[in-house]
C-alpha positions, 0 to 999 in steps of 0.5 A, a space after each residue: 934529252 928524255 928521261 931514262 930509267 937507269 937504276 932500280 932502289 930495292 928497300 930492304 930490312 935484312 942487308 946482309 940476307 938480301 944481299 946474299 941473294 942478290 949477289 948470288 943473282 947479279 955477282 959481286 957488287 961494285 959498291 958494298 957499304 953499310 948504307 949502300 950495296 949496289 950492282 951494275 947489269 949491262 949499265 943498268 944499276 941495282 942497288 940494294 938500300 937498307 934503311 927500308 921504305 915503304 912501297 917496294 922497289 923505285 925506278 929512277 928515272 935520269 932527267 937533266 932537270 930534277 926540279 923541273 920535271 917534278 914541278 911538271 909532274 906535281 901539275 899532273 897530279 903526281 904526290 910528294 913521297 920523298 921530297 929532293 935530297 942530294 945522294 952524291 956531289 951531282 946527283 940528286 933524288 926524289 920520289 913522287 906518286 902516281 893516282 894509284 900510289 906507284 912510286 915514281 923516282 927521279 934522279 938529277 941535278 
């Protein structure tokens, strides 16, 4: 399977505005927690985290293999910016970057 971009992570400082906002955008969330508000768009997941971040906006991509693929790009000369963590019982994440700084997110086991 080649990677898919299924989920966008929008870091933010104000959940309860930003929020306001996005739900004013997208409708009502399927999941509305303090850590975590997200919303589905035709299969597509949005979501909304409040612990902020630097860099703006992630793209997740969904790769069968998280520490395979981030092992391939690391060679290519991506750079480590969050290493793997687990965010649910099979999902894992992390986020590298390209020459230029741009985030690259992948999601996987």
């Amino acid at each position: 399977m080649s990677p898919t971009i299924r989920s966008m992570v929008i870091p933010v400082s104000d959940l309860e505005a930003c929020k306001a906002v996005y739900t004013a955008l997208l409708g009502a969330p399927h999941t509305d927690e303090p850590y975590y508000v997200g919303y589905n768009v035709d299969g597509f997941e949005v979501a909304l985290n409040p612990s902020g971040g630097d860099g703006g906006p992630v793209a997740y991509a969904d790769v069968d293999d998280l520490d395979a693929m981030r092992e391939t790009l690391l060679a290519a000369g991506a750079t480590e910016r969050d290493a793997p963590r687990q965010v649910a019982p099979d999902a894992r994440v992390c986020v590298l970057a390209d020459a230029d700084g741009n985030p690259i997110g992948l999601r996987g086991k």
